[in-house]
C-alpha positions in Angstrom: 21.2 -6.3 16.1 18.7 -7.3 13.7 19.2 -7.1 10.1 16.7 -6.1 7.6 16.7 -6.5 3.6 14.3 -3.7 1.4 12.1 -5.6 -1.3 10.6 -3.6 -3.5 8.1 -6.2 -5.4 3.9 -6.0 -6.5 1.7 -7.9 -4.2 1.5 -10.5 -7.3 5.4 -10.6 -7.4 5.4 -11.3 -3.7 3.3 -13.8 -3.9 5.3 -15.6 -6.4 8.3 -15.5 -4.9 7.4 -16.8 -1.8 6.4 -20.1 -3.4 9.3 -20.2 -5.2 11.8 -18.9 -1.8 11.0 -18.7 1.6 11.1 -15.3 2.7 9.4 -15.3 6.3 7.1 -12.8 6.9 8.0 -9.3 6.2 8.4 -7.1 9.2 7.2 -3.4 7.6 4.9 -3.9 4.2 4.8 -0.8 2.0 1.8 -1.5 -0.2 -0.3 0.7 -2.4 2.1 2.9 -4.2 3.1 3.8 -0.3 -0.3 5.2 0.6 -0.3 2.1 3.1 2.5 1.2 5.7 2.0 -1.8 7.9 3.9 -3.3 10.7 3.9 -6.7 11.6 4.5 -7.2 15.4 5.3 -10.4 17.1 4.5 -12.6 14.4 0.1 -11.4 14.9 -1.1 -9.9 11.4 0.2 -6.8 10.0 -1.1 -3.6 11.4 -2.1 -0.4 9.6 0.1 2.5 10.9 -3.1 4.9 11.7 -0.4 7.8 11.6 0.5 7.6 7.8 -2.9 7.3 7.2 -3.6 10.5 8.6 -0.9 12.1 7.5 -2.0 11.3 3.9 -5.4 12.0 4.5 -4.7 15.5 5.6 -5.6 17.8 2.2 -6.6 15.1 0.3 -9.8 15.8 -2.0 -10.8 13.1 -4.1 -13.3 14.6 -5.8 -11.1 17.4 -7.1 -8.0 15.1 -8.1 -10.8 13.0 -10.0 -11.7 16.2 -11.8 -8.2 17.2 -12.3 -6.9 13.7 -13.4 -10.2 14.1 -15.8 -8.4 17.0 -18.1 -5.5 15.0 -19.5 -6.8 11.9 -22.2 -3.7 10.1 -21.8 -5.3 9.2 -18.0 -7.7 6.5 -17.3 -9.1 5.2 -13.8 -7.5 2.1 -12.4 -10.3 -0.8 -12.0 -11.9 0.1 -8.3 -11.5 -2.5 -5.9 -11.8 -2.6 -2.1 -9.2 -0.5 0.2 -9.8 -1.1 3.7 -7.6 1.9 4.8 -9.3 4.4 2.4 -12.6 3.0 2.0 -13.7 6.3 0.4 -10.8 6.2 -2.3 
């Protein structure tokens, strides 16, 4: 049987606590407020799971959330930086 332990922690946190612990290498990383799953596999680098993806990307309008997001002041844009899963945002 193989045992797992959730972590819930920031990129930033993670990589801090590995230096401090060693962890190993996760087996699932949850990453992006969950819009992006990976799955490590055999110690090769983590893979995208294409299916959440998909499943996320089903609906989605960017432009209208944007517009949406727009009408309340207390909002404000996170700083854009590269996603290579959504590369569109």
């Amino acid at each position: 049987m193989h045992e797992s332990t959730p972590l819930w922690l920031t990129v930033d946190s993670w990589l801090v606590l590995q230096n401090e612990v060693p962890l190993g290498n996760p087996d699932v990383l949850v990453c992006s407020v969950g819009t992006e799953i990976f799955f490590e596999h055999s110690g090769a680098a983590p893979e995208a799971n294409k299916q959440w993806a998909a499943e996320l990307d089903q609906g989605w309008n960017r432009a209208k959330a944007v517009k949406i997001a727009g009408s309340f002041s207390e909002l404000s844009p996170q700083a854009s930086k590269p996603n290579p899963t959504y590369p569109n945002g």
